[in-house]
N, C-alpha and C positions, 0 to 999 in steps of 0.2 A: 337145234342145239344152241349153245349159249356163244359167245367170243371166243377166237380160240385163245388159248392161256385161262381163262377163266376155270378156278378149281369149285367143284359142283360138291364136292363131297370130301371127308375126311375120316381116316378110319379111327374106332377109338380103342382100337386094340395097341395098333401100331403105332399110330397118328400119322401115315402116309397118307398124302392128298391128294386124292384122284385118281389112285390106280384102282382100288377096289372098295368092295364096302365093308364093313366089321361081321357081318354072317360070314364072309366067304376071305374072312382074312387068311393068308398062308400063315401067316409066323401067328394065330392066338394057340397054338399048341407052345409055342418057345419063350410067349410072352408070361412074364409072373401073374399066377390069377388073382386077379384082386377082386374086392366088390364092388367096387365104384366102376364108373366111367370117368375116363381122361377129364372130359369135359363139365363134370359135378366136382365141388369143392370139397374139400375131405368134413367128414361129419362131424369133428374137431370143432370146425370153425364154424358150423352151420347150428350146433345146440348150444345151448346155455349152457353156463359151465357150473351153475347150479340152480335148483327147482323139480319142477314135477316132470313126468316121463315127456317124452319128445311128443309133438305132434298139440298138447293141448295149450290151452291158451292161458297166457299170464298176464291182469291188468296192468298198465303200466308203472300203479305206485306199491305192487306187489313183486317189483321184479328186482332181482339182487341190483342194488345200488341207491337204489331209488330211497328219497325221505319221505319220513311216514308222516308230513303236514298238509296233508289234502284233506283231511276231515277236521281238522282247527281251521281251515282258513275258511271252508262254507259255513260254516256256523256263525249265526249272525249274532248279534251281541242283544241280546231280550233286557236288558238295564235302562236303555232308554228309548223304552216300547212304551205307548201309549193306547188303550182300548175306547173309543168312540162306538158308542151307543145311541140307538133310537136316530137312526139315521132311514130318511124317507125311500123307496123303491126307486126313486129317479137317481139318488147318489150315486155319484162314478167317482175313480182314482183323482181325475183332472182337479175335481168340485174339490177333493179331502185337502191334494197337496195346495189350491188355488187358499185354502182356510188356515191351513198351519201352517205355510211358506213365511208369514208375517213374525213367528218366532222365533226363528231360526234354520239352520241348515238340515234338509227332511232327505233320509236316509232311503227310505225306503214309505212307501204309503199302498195298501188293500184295502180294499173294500170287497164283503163277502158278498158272492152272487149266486144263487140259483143254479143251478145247471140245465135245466130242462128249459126256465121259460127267462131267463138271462135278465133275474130283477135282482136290485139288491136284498140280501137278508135281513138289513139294517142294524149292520156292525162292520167294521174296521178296525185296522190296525195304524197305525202312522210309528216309524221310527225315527229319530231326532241325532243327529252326531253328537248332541252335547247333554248332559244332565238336565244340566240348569235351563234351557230352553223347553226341554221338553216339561219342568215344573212348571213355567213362566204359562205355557199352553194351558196344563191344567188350570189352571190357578184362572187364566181367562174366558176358557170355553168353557167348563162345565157351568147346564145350568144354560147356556148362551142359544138363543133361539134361530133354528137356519132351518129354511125351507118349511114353515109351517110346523115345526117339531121342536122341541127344547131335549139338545145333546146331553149325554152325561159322558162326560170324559173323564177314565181315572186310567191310571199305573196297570198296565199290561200286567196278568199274571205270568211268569213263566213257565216254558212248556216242561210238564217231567222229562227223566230221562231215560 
């Protein structure tokens, strides 16, 4: 056994501590029947106070209170998206951002690869924070010879929606 005074058990009928267990409580005939146990929170404070039935699951930007700006703020701005063309098998991101770094500030840079045998397909993307930098690129790299291959760089289409 345990120390003495040490309370091992608590009933959750009664809430007495240590004389017995809650099967073999004397007073659960005199106690009000409730659904819960003493020891669970009432279900008040345990559901949402509004949504779908209890038990399933609610994404965080779908739950009462929540603002509904999570899908404007991942969406990248395709305005000063640039498409790089005719780019060789050995091109990596490092190479692209290493070429358009000189223009300005580069948001974002891909280079499309293979999946199976991990070669470039010989296209890219490069994003630019500013308009005017990313025309200044155009304007210098298309047409501009790298790696054994003459790039053609124009204005990203943007993707439907």
């Amino acid at each position: 056994m345990g120390k003495a005074g040490a309370v091992l058990m608590v009933c959750r009928t009664c809430g007495k501590k240590g004389d017995h267990w809650t099967s073999k409580c004397p007073y659960k005939d005199l106690a009000a029947q409730t659904e819960n146990f003493i020891d669970r929170p009432p279900a008040a404070e345990t559901a949402a106070s509004s949504g779908p039935s209890r038990g399933t699951y609610v994404p965080p930007g779908l739950r009462a209170g929540a603002e509904r700006i999570g899908t404007e703020m991942r969406r990248r701005n395709d305005e000063n998206s640039v498409r790089v063309t005719n780019l060789s098998e050995d091109t990596r991101e490092p190479d692209l951002l290493e070429l358009f770094r000189p223009f300005g500030p580069v948001t974002r840079v891909y280079v499309a690869v293979d999946q199976k045998t991990g070669v470039s397909r010989g296209f890219g993307f490069v994003n630019f924070v500013n308009r005017e930098d990313a025309e200044r690129a155009i304007n210098k790299l298309n047409g501009y010879g790298y790696d054994n291959l003459i790039l053609r760089v124009e204005w990203a289409t943007p993707r439907p929606n």
